[in-house]
TISE-7234 format. One record per atom (N, C-alpha, C, CB): x negated, y negated, z. Coordinates in steps of 0.05 Angstrom, whole numbers, plus 5000, padded with zeros to 4 digits. Glycine has a CB too. Example, Ala and Ser with C-alpha at 12.3 -4.5 7.8 and 13.67 -1.06 7.14 Angstrom:
BEGIN
473651145156
475450905156
473650665156
477450895181
474350455142
472750215143
474249995157
471850125114
***
This chain:
BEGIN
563990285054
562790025048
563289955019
559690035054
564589715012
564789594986
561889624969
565589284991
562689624944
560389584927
560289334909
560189814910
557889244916
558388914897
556688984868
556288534918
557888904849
556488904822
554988634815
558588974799
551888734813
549788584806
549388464773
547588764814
550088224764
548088194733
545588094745
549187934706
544288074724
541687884720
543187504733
540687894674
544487444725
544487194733
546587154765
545487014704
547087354771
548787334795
546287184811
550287664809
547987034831
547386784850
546986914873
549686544855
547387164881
546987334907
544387364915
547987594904
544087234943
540087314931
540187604941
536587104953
536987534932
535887844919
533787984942
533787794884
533687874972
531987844986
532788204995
532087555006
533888225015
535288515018
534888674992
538388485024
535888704975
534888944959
532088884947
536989014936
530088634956
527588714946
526188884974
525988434936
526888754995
525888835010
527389155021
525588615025
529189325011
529289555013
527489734994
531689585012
527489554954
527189694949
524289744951
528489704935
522889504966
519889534972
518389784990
519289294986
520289835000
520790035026
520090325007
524690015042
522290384989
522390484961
518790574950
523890214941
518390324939
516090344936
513390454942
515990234935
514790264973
511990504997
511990754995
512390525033
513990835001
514291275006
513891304981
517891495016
513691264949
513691284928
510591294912
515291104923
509591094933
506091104934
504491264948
504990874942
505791324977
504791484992
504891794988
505791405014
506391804974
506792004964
504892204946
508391934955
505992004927
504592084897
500892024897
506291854868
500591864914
497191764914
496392004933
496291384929
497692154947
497092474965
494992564947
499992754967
495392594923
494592794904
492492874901
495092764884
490192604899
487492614894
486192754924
486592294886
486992724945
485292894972
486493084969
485192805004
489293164951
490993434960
487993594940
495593474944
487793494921
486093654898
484193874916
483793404876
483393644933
480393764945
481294004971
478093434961
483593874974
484194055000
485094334987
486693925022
486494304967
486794594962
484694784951
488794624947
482894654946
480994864934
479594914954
479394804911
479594764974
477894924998
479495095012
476694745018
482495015020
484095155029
484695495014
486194965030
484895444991
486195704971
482895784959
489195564937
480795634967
479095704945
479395844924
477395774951
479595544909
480395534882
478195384858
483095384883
478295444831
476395294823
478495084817
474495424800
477194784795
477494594795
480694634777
474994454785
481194804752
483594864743
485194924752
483794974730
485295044771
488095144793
487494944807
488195454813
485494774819
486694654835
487694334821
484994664860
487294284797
488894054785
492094254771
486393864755
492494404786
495994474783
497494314802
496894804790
496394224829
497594044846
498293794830
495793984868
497193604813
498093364797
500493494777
495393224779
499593794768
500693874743
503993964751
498594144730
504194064779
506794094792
509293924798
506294154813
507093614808
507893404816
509293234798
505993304826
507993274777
508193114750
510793194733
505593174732
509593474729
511893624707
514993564717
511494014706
515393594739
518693584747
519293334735
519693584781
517793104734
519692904719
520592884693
518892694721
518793064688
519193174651
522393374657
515193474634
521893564676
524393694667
527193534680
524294034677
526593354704
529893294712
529593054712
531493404740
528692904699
528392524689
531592574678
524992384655
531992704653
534692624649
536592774667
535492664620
537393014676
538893054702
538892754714
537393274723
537192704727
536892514747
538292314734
534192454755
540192144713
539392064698
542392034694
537292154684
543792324689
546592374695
547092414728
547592624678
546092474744
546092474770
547692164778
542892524779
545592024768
546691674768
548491554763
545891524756
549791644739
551791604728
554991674752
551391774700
553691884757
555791974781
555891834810
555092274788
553691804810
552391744842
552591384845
548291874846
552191234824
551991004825
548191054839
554990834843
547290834837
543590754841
544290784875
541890324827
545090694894
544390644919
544890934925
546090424935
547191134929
547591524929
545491534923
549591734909
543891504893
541191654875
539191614895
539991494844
539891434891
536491334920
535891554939
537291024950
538791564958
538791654985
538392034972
542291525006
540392054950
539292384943
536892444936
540592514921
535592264924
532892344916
530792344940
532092154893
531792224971
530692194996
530292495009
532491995014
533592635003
533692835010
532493055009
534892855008
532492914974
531093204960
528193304969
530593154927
526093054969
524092944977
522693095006
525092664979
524793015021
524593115046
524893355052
525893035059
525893585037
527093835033
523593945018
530693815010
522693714995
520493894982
517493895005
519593734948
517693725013
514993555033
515893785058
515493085045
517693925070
518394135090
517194475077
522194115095
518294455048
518094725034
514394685035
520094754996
513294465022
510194555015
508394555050
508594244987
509394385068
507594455096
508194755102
508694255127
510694955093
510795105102
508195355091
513395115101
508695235064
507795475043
504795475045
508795415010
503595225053
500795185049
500595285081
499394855038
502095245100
500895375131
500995695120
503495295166
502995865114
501296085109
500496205086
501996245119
498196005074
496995935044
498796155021
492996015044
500296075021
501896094997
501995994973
503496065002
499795964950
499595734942
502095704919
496595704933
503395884901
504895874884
508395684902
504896234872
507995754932
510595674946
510195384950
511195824975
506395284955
506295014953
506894904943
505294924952
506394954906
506894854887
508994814876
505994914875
511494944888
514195004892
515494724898
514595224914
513594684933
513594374946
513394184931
511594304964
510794144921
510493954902
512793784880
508894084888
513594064871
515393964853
518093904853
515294084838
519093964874
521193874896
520393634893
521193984928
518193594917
517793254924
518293104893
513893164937
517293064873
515793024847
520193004839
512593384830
521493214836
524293214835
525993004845
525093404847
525292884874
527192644888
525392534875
527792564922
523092494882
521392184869
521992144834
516992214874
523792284822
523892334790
526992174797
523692734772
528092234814
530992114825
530991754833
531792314857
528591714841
527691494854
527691264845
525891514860
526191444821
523991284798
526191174782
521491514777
527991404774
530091264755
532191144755
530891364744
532691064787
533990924794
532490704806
535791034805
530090594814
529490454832
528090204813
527890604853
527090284783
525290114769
527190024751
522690254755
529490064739
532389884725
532789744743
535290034718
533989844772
533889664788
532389414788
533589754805
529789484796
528789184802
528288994774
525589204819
527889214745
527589014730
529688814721
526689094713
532588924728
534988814720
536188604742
536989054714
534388554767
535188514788
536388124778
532388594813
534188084764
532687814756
532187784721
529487814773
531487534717
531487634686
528687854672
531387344669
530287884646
528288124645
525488014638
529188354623
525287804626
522787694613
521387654645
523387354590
521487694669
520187554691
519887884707
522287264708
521588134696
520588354702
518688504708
520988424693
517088434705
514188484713
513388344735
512288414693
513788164743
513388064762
513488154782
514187924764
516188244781
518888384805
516288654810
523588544783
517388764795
515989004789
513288954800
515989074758
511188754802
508588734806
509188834846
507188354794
510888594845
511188524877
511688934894
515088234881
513288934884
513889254884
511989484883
515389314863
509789404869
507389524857
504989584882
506189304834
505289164891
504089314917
504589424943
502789214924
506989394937
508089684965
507389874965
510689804969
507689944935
506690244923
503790214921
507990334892
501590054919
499190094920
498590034946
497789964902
499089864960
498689864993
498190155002
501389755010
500890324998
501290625004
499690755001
502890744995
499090744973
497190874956
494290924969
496890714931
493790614983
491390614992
490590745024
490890354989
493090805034
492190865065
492991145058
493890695094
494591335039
495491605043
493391735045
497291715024
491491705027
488491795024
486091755061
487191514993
486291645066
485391485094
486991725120
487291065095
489991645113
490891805136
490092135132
494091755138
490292185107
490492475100
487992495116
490592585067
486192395105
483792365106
482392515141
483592015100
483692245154
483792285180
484292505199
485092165185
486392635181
488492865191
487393015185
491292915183
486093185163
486393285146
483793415146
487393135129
481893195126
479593325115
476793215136
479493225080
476593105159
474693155181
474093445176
475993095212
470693265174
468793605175
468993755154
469793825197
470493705132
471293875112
467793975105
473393705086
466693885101
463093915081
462494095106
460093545075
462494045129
461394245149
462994555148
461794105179
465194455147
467194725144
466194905122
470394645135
466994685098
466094875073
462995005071
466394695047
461494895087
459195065087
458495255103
457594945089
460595295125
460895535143
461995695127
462495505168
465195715121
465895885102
463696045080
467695735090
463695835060
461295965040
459396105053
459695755024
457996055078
456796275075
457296635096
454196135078
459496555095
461096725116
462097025091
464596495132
461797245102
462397385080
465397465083
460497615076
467397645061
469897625067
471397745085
470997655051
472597775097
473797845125
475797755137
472397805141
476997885163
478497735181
477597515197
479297885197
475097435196
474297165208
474396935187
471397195221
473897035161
472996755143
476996685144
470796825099
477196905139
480996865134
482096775148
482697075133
481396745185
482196605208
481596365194
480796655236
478896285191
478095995187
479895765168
475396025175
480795975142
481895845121
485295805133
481296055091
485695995149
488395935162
489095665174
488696105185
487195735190
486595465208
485795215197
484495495225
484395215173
484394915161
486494925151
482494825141
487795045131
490295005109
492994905136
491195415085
492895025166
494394955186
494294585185
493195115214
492394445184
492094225193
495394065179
488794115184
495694075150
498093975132
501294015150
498094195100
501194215166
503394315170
505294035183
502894575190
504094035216
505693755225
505593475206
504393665255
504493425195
504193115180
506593185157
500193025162
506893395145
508193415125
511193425139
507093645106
511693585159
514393575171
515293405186
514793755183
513193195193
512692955209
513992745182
508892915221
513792735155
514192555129
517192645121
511692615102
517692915127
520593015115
521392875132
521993315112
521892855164
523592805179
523692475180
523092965204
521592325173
520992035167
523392015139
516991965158
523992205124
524592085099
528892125102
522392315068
528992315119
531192385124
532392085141
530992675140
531092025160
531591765173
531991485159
529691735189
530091545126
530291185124
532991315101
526490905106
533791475088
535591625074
538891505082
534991945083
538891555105
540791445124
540391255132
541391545142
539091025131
538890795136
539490625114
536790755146
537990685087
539790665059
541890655055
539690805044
542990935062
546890945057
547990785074
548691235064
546790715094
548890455109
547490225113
550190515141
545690175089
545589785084
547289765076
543789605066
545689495072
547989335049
547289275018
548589015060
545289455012
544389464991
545889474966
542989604994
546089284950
548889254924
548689434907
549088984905
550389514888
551189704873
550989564851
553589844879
548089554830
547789504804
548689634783
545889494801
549389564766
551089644743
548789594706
554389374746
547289744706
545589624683
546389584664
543789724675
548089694654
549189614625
550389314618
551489814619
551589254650
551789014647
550188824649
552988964655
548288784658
545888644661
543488714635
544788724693
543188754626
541688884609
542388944576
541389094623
545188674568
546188784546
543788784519
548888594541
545388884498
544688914470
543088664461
547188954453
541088594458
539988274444
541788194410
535588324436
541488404394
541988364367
544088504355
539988414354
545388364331
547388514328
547188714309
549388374324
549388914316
548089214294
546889324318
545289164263
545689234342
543489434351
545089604368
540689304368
543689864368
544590054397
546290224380
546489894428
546890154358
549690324346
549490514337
551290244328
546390604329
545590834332
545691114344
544390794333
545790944383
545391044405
542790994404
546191284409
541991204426
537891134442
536791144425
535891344463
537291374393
535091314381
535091114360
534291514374
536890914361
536490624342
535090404361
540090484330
533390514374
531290324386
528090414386
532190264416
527090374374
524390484367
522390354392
523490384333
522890194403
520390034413
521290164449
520389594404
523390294439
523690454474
522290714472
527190554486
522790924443
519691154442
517591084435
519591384424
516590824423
514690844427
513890734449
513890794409
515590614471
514790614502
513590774520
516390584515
515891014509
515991254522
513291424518
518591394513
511891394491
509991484490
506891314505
510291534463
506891004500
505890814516
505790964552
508090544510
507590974568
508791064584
507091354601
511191104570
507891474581
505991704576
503491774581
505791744557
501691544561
499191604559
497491314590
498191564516
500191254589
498791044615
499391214645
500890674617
501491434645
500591514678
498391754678
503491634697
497791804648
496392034644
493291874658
496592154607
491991624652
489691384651
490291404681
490191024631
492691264688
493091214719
491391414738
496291224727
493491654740
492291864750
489592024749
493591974744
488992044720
485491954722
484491864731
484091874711
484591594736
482991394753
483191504782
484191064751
486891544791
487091614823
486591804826
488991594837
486992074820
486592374834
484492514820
489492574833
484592394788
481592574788
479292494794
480792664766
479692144804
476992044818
474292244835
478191844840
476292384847
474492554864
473092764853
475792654883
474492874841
472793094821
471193044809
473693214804
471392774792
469292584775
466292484802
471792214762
466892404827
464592424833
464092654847
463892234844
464692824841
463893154859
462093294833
467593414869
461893154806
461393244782
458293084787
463793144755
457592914809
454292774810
453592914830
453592424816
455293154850
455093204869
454393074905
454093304859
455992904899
457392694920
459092904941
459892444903
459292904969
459893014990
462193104982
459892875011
465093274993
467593274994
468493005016
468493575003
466993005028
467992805060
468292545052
465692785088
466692475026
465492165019
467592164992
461392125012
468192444975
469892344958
472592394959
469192404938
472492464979
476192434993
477192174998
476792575026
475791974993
476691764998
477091494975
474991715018
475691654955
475191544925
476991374919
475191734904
479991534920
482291514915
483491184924
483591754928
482391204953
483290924960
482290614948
482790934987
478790724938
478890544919
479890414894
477690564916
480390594883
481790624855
484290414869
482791024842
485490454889
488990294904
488190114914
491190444928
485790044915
485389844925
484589604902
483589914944
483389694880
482589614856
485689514843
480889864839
487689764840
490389664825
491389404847
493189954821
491089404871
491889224887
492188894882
490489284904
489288894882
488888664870
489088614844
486988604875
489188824821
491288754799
493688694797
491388894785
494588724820
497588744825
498888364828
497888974861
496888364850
496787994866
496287904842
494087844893
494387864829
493987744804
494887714786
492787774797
496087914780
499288004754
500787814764
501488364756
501687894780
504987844797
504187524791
505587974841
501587334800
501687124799
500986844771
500487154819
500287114753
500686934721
502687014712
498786964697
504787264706
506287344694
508987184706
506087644694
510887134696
510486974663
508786704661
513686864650
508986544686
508786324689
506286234669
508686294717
503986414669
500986324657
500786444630
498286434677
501586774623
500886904606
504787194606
497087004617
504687264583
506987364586
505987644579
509287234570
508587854593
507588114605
506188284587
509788264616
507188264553
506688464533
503388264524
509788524504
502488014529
500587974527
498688104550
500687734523
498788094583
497388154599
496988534591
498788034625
499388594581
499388934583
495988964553
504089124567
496188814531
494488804515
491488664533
495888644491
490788514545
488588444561
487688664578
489388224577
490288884594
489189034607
487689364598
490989014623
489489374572
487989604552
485189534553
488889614517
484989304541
481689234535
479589204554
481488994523
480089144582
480089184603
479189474606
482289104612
481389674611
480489934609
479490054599
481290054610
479390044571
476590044549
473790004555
476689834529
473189874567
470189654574
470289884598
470589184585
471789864619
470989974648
470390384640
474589894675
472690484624
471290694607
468890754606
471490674586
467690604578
465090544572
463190514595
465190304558
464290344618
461390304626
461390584649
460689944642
464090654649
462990904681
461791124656
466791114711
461291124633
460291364616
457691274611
461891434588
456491014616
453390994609
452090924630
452590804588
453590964663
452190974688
452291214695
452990804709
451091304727
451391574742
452691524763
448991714750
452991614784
452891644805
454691404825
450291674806
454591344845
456391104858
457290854831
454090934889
455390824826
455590524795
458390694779
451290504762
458290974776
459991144749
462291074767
459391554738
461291114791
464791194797
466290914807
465391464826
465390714813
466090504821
467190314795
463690394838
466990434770
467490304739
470190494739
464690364708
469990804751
473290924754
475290754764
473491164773
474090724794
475890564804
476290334806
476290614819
474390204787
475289884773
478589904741
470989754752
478290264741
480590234726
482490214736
480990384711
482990224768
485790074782
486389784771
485490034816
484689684772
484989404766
486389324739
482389304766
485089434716
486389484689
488189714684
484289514671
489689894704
492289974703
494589794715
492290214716
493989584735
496189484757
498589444739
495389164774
497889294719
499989124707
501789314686
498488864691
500589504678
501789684659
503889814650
501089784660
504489924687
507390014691
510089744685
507490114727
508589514709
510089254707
511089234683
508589024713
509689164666
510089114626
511289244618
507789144604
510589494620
510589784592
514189784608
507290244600
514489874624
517389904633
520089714624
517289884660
519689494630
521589254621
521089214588
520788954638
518289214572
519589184553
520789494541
517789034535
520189624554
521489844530
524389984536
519390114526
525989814558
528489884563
529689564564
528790084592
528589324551
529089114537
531189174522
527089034524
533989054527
535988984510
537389314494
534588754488
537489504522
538689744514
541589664521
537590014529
542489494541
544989524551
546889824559
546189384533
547789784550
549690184552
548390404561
550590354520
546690344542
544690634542
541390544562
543690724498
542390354583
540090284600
538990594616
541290034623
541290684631
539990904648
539091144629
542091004671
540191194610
539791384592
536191304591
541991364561
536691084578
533490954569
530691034594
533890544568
532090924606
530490944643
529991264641
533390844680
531691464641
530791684654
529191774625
533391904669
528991784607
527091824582
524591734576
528091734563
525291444595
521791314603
520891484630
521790894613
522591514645
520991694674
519891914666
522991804698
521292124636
520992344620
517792254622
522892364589
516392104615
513992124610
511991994621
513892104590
513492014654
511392004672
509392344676
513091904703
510492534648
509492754648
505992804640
511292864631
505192524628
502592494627
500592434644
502392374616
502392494671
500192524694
499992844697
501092354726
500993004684
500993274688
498693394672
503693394681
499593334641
497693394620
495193264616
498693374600
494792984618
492292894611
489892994631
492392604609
490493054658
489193204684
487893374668
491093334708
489693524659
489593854655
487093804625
493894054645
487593604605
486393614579
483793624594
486893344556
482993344608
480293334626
478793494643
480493184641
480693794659
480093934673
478294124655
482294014687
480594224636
479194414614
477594374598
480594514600
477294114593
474993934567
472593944583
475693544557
472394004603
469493874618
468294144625
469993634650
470094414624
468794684630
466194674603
471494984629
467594524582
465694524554
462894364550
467394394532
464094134558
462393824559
461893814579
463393564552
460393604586
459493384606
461893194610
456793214595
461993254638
464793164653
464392734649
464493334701
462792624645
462892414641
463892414615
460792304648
463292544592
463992484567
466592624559
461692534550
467592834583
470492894575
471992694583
471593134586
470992524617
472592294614
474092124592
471392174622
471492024583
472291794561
473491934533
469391594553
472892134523
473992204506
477692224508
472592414502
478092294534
480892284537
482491984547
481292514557
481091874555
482891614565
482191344546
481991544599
480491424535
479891214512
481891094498
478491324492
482391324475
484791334459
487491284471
484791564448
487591304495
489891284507
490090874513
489691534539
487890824520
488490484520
488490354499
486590324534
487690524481
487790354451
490690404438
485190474426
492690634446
495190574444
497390314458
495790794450
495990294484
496890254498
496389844489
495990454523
493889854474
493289564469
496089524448
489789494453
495589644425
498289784402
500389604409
499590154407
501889864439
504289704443
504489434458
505889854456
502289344467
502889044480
502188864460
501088974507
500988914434
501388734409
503388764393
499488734393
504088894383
506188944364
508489174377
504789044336
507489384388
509389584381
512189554395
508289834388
511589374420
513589354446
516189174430
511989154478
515789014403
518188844386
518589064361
516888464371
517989314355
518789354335
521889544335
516589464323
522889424317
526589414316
527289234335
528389704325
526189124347
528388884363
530388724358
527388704371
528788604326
530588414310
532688634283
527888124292
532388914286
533688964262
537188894263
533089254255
538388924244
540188754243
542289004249
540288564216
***
């Protein structure tokens, strides 16, 4: 199959590769939004305390820190439509390894899974978000990106639900049989037999992912070229290489401290209300609020950006936003605390949209390079977990919250005022 090369202003519509790469999006949400019921399931499964069991985000996470740039040169080789379909593979290969490892509770082999999966989706990511922002112009990037967002929050919102379904039924009854069961070949049956439930759904998702994999490689999905779509704005610039653009690390750090917020809001939701002592059964589902909250940040983005308000302004509205919703889940308790968590979906939606397009804004050459250095620090869904997990063995788990995600939106205000133009214009 020919490959057609995409700019920004090519006349080709764009309907087919939005709607593949929406597709994209879905398995990309469904995925990664696992995390917050995976939390709970493994500590009942492995009984584990709350630190081992936030290694599941910390597994998931880290691989994009180590093969964002692999992935990155992978592309270069593969062209974006190959990247896609390898990072399907990979995906499907990790989602087979962790049903295996968790059916006979293996937990170090799970985590193995994890980061597999976390490996294609690092493949995905860095090919799938140049894509759409370059698809169209870049100043309207966010938009693209919004629309995309809610595939990925749609997902987001039922993975939790289905897991749910599958999964964690009865869990509070279970866990209270166990606990008071002493140790043995029966409690050990029991834990078999729950940690069993993951097995088919997870080999049931590899074999789903192998199928749309191959359905990819033989669209008709075009073969984008970013460097050409995406040139240099100013002259003198880039001649540095990556690092004569400042407003792409300080993206990257932006970037950072926003999936670190994100993921707070989504997977540690549950732990945050298991900390008022709220059911497992009732906060397995937390998660879907929080995706349901970015959801409708999403519709709402997608429908001022640019037209009403422009992206690095909305990305500054939504810091402040998350600031306020902070604050208030730290001076309530209970259902009120956690429903101000997952009002921080709402004031994350737009973030990715923004923070992404401007900070691989006018790289040209060095676009994919740029891309896999920004995926580099989707690693702050690994670490900021982990700051919060361990900060709260100290403190009061409401006030480790805010101490850690605070500071993180007040950077994040930073770059949607100033930081996202600095070096733009140097000469």
């Amino acid at each position: 199959m020919s490959s057609t090369t995409y700019t920004a202003d090519a006349r080709t519509s764009t309907l087919l590769p939005m709607l593949i790469i929406g597709v994209l999006f879905f398995i990309m949400g469904f995925f990664t939004w696992l995390n917050g019921p995976l939390i709970s399931f493994v500590k009942v499964a492995f009984t584990l305390d709350d630190i081992n069991a936030f290694l599941v985000p910390f597994a998931f996470y880290v691989s994009y820190f180590v093969l964002a740039l692999p992935a990155g040169a992978v592309l270069k080789r593969t062209g974006m439509k190959k990247g896609m379909v390898l990072g399907l593979i990979i995906m499907a290969i990790g989602a087979a390894v962790f049903g295996q490892f968790v059916r006979i509770r293996v937990y170090p082999g799970a985590l193995a899974g994890l980061f597999v999966i976390g490996a294609g989706l690092s493949l995905l990511q860095t090919a799938a978000n140049p894509y759409i922002s370059i698809l169209g112009p870049i100043d309207s990037a966010a938009q693209r990106i919004a629309l995309m967002g809610i595939c990925n929050k749609v997902a987001g919102a039922l993975a939790p639900l289905a897991f749910g379904a599958l999964v964690m039924t009865g869990i509070d009854t279970f866990l209270g049989q166990v606990t008071g069961m002493a140790e043995g070949t029966a409690r050990e049956g029991l834990l078999n037999e729950f940690a069993a439930r993951v097995f088919w759904p997870y080999m049931s998702l590899a074999g789903l992912l192998v199928l749309l994999a191959v359905w990819i490689l033989f669209s008709a999905l075009p073969e984008i070229k970013p460097s050409g779509a995406n040139s240099e704005r100013s002259i003198g610039h880039g001649k540095g290489g990556i690092f004569s653009f400042p407003h792409l690390w300080l993206g990257v750090l932006c970037l950072f401290l926003y999936v670190g917020v994100e993921v707070m809001a989504g997977d540690a939701i549950n732990t945050y209300g298991q900390g008022f002592g709220l059911p497992l059964q009732v906060t397995s589902h937390f998660t879907t609020y929080t995706m349901a909250a970015m959801l409708a940040g999403y519709v709402l983005g997608s429908a001022l950006i640019p037209r009403v308000i422009s992206q690095q302004s909305y990305l500054g509205v939504s810091a402040v936003l998350g600031v306020l919703f902070a604050i208030g889940a730290f001076v309530t308790h209970g259902y009120v605390s956690v429903a101000f968590v997952a009002a921080l979906g709402f004031a994350n939606a737009m973030m990715w949209p923004a923070i992404f397009p401007l900070a691989i804004k006018g790289l040209g050459s060095h676009t994919e390079l740029g891309s896999a250095v920004l995926i580099m620090g989707i690693v702050g869904g690994a670490l900021l977990p982990q700051a919060f997990v361990h900060l709260k063995q100290y403190i009061d788990f409401q006030l480790a919250f805010v101490i850690v995600i605070v500071p993180c939106y007040l950077y994040i205000l930073y770059y949607g005022v100033r930081g996202h133009n600095v070096g733009m214009h140097a000469a």
